[in-house]
N, C-alpha and C positions, 0 to 999 in steps of 0.2 A: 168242711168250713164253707156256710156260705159267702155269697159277695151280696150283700146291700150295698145299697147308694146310701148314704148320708148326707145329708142338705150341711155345706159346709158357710163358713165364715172366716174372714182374715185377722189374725190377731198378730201382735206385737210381738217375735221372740227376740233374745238377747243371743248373737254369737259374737265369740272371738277371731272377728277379720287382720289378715297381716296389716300392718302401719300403713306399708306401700301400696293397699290396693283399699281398705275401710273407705274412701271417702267414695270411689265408684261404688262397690256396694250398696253404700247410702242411697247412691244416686240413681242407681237401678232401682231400690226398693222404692223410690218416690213415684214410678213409674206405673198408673194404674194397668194389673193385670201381670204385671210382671212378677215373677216369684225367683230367688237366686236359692243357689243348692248347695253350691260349694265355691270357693275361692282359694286363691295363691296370689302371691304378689311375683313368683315367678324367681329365677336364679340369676337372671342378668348381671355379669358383674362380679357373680360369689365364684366364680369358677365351679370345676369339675366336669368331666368329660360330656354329658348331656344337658347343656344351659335351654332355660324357656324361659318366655315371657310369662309376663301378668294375664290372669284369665279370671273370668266368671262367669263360671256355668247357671244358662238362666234357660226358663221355659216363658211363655207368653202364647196367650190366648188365640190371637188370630191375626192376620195380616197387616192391620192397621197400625196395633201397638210395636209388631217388631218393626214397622217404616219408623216408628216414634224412635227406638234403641235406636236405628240405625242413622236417625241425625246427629248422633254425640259419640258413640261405638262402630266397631267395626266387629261383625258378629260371622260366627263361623258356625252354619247350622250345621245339627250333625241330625237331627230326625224333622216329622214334620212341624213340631212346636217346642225345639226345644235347641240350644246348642250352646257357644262359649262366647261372650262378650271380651273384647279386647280393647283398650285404650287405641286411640291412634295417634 
């Protein structure tokens, strides 16, 4: 299997975000550059021995756009362009 590069473009898809966290989602995706991956609204509240917060796991292009996430989020990188967005 080779690896080509493919000249890419951003199009519109449709997921099912939890209640508790779709409107961040939204509001990440308005974010030029920013792309989200995955979501949870998190367990706060529902009990059960291991409770978390609301996350969204996002990637972003370069230094500028994650200072942009980080006037509204509180973001927890976990690599060089990529990591979890949290409400604060």
């Amino acid at each position: 299997m080779g690896s080509v590069n493919h000249e890419t473009r951003p199009i519109l898809v449709w997921v099912d975000a939890d209640l508790g966290i779709a409107d961040m989602v939204e509001s990440l995706n308005r974010i030029e550059g920013v792309r989200t991956h995955a979501s949870c609204q998190g367990s706060i509240g529902e009990g059960g021995p291991e409770q978390y917060g609301s996350y969204v796991e996002i990637s972003w292009p370069d230094g500028e756009t994650l200072d942009l996430v980080r006037q509204d989020y509180e973001v927890e990188t976990q690599g060089e362009a990529w990591g979890y967005a949290r409400p604060r």
